[in-house]
N, C-alpha and C positions, 0 to 999 in steps of 0.2 A: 601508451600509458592507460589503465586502467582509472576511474573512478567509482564512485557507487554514492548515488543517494537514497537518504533512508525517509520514510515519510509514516506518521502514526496516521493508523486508520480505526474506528472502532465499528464492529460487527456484532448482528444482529442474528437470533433464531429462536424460536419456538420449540425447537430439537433438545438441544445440547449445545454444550459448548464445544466442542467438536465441531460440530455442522455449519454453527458460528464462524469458526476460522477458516472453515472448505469453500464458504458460502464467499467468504471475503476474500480469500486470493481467488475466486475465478473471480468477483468482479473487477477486482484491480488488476489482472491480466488484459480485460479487454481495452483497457486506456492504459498500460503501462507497457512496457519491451522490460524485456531482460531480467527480467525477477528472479533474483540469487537466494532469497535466506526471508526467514520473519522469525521474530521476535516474540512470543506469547507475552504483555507486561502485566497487565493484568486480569484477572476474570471475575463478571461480579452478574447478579441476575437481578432480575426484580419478581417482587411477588406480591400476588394477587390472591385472596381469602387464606393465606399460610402456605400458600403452595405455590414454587416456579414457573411464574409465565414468560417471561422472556428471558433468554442467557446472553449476556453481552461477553465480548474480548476486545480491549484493547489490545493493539497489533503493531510492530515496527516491522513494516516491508522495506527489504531492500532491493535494488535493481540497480544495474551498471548503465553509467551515462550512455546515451547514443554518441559515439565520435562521429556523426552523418556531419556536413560542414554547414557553415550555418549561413541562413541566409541573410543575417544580416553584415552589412561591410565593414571589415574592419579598419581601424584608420588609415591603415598604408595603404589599403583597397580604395579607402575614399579620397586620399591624395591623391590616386591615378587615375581619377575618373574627369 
């Protein structure tokens, strides 16, 4: 059986909003497995003297559960112990 959890992330750049989202699925690759799909939700920047200093994206990453077995025991595991 497949799952997938989804998790909002918001990123950050100096670039573009582009760079923004490149910037934020590599970091969330290096702590996440399995990342299937994102979401763009929203885009918004801030500005400093009328002009774009930082471009933010909110982000919905998905990625598919690990089936790896878990280490914690389940109760029939802990009845047999």
């Amino acid at each position: 059986m497949k799952s997938e959890k989804h998790i909002k992330i918001t990123g950050y750049s100096n670039l573009s909003w582009k760079d923004a989202i490149v910037k934020s699925i590599e970091e969330a690759s290096k702590t996440l497995n399995h990342l299937t799909s994102i979401t763009v939700l929203e885009q918004r920047a801030n500005l400093q003297g009328g002009k774009i200093s930082e471009y933010l994206v909110d982000l919905d990453i998905v990625f598919q559960v690990d089936n790896a077995p878990s280490l914690i025991p389940t109760n029939d595991e802990q009845d047999s112990l």
